[in-house]
N, C-alpha and C positions, 0 to 999 in steps of 0.2 A: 289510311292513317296507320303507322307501324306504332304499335305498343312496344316501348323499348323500357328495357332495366339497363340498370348500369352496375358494374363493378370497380369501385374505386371512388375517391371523395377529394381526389389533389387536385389543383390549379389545372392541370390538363382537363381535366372531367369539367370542370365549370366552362372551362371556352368551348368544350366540344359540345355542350347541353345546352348555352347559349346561341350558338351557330345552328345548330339541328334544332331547336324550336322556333327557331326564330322563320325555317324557311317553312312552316304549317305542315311536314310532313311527319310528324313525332308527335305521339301522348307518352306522355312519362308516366310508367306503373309503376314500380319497383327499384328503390336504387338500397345496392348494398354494401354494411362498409360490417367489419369486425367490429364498431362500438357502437352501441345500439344509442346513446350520446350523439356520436359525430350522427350517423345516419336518420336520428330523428330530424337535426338542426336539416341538413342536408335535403332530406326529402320536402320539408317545409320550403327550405329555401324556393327551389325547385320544381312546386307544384304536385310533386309524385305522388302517386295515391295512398303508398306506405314503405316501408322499408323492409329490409331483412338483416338478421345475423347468420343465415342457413346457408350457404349456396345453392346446396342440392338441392332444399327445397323451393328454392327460388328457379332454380334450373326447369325444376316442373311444374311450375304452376303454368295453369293455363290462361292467365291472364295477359302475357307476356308475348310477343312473336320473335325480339331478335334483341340483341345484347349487346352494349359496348363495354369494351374491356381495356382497362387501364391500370390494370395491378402493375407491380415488380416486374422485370422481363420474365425473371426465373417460373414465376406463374402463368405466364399465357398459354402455355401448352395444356397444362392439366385444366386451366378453368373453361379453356375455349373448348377441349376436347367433353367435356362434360355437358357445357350448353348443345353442341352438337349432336352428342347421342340421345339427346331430348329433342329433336328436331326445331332446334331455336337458330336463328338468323345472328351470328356473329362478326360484328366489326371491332378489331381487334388494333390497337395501339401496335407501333412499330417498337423492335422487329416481334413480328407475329410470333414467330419461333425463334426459338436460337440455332438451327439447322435447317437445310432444304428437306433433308429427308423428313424432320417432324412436320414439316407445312405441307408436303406431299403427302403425306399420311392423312392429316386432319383434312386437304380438303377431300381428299376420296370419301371419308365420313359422311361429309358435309354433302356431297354430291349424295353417295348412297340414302341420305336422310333428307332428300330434298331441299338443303339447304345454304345458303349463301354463308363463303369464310371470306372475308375479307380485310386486307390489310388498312389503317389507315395511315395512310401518306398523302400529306396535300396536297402537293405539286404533282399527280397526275390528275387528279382530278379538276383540277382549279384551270380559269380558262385563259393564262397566263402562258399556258403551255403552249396554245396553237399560233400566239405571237412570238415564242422562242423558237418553233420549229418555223414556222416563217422566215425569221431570222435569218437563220442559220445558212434558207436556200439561198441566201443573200451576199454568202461570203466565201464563194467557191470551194475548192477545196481545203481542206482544213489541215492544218501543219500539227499543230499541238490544242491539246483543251487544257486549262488550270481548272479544276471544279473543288474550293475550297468551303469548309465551315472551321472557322474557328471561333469559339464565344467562351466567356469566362462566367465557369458557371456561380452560380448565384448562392450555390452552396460549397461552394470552394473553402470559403475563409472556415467555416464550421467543420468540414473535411478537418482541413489543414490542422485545425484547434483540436483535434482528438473527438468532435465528435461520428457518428457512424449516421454514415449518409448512403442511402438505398443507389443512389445513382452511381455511387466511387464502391459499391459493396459488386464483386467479384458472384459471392456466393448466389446473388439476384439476378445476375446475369446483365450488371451493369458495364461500365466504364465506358471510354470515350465512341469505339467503333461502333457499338449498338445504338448509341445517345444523336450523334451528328451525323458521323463517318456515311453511315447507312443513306443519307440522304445524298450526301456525295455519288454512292452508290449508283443510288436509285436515278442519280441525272446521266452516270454514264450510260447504264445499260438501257437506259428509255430512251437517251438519243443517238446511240451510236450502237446500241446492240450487245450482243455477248462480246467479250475480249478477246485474243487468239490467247493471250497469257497475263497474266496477274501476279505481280512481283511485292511485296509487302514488307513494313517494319514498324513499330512502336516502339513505346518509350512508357517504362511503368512508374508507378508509384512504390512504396516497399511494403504494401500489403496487396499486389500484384494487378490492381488496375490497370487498364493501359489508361495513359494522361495524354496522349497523342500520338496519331498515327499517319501514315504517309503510302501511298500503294503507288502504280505506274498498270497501266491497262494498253496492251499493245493492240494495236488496230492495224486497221490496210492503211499504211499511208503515214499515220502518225500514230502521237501518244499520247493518252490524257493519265494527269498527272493530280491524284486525291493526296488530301492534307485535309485536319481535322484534329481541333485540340476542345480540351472544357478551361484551360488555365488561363487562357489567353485571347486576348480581343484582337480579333482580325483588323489591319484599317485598308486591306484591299479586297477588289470582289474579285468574279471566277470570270473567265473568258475562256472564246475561243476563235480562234486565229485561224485566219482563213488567207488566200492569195489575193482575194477582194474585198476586205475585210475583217472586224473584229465583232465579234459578240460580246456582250459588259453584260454578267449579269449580279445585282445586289443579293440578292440573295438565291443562292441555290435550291433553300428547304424551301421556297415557294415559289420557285421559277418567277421575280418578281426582280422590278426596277433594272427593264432590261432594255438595255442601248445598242444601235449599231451604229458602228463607226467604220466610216470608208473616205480618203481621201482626206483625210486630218479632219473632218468635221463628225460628231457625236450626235446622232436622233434619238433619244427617249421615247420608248415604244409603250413605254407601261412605268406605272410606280410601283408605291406599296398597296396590298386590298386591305382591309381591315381583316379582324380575325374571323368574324362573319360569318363574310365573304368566302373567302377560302375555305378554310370547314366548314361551312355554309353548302360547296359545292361537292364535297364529301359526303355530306350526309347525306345530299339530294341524289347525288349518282349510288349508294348505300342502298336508300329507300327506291330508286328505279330498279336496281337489280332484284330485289326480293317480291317488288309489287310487281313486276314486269319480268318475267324472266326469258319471254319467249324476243320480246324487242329490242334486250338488251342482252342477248345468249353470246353475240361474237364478241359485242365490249369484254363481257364480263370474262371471258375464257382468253381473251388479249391481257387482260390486268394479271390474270393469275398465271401466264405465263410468264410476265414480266416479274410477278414477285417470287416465282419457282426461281427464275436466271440472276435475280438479283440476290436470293439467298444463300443460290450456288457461289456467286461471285467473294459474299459477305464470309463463308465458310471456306475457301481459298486465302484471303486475307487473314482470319483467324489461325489459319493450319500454318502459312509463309511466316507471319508475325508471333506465334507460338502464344495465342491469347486462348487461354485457359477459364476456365468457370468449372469451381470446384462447386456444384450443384447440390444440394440435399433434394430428398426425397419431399414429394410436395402430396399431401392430402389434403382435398376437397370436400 
């Protein structure tokens, strides 16, 4: 049973502590927010045994083994970096960092400290993914990939209205490529591997968020082709085109509602999973790594190369697109 605190009290935090308790490997100790207010309600909600306003002190207590972390992006680095040098178990909201070199740095820590860094991203973990790579053997060789997110985000209109929304705030290390993009990302380079080249462009707002963006990832063979806005509702999904085939997939951020199509006829291989489910399967592969680390040492050092290559990739698009985060100084 992993004793887990949490960082953070938004709608992400509730589906992620819903899905991980739900699969009996989680006792909730400690959940911490800045309002000792929000964090009472919060902890009650949630069973926890108490709350904090500390970090640091939270960081050490011993009641505690490993920590999920869902602040601001602009925080992940210093908060995660802190649980780690307490030798505490880190699963860290996407993107874990805002660079490859700061996640190469944290997890050396994390290794030196005996300890599991991990990103959360659903869609490697979720079992959605061994019927897409299925798929895929399915439709020879591949011409072009579409792998798209685009959703209108939900705080847009408040954006828009003048007020200041952590997600469109530059300074936090938002906007659109950290928010979706990333998960675009993450479906190229988990199924097709690193890029030979990364070509990239956005489109800002005029307090310098990016509001959409668009990259090209060259391959042996072909080119997948990312897009990714928060303004705007996608009404098509992502595919990929093959000589014997298409691959349909509904949604990319959970490799789900995913079709192949050969010969003008469509097979429906999978739907939607509930939210559960999917972070459900997160948490459990989470909790195998830190309970288990000897049985899950090859997984565990495949994911974290795959979230070093996708960082790198994510840090190429930033540098091509000239997406900027005027960062402040974060104390813990």
């Amino acid at each position: 049973m992993v004793h887990l605190a949490t960082v953070g009290t938004s709608a992400i935090t509730e589906k992620f502590l819903s899905a991980a308790l739900s699969t009996g490997r989680f006792c909730p100790k400690i959940a911490y927010s800045r309002s000792a207010e929000r964090g009472a309600a919060f902890c009650q909600k949630y069973g926890f045994e108490s709350f904090s306003t500390n970090l640091r002190a939270m960081a050490q207590s011993p009641d505690i083994d490993a920590v999920y972390i869902a602040s601001p992006n602009a925080l992940h680095y210093a908060q995660s970096k802190l649980f780690l040098e307490n030798g505490k178990h880190v699963l860290c909201e996407k993107p874990i960092t805002l660079s490859a070199k700061d996640y190469d740095e944290l997890l050396r820590l994390a290794r030196q400290n005996g300890a599991i860094y991990m990103e959360a991203i659903m869609s490697r973990h979720y079992a959605g993914r061994r019927t897409l790579l299925c798929a895929i053997k399915d439709i020879g060789d591949i011409s072009v990939a579409r792998l798209t997110f685009c959703q209108r985000s939900s705080r847009y209109d408040a954006f828009k209205n003048g007020e200041k929304v952590n997600i469109f705030d530059m300074s936090l290390g938002g906007g659109t490529l950290n928010d979706l993009g990333v998960y675009c990302v993450y479906a190229a380079v988990d199924l097709f591997g690193m890029p030979k080249t990364v070509k990239a462009t956005a489109s800002y707002f005029d307090n310098g968020a990016d509001k959409s963006g668009s990259a090209l990832f060259e391959y042996d063979g072909f080119t997948a082709v990312l897009s990714y806005s928060k303004t705007g509702q996608s009404a098509i999904c992502s595919e990929i085109v093959g000589d014997k085939g298409v691959v349909q997939i509904g949604s990319v951020s959970q490799y789900a509602d995913i079709s192949l199509v050969q010969n003008g006829t469509a097979t429906n291989l999978s739907g939607f999973p509930s939210r559960d489910q999917i972070m459900g399967d997160e948490a459990v592969k989470f909790a195998d790594y830190l309970e288990n680390p000897t049985d899950f040492a090859d997984d565990f050092n495949t994911v974290s190369t795959l979230t070093h290559n996708v960082h790198t990739c994510m840090d190429m698009i930033k540098q091509e697109a000239s997406i900027i985060y005027p960062l402040k100084e974060v104390i813990v």
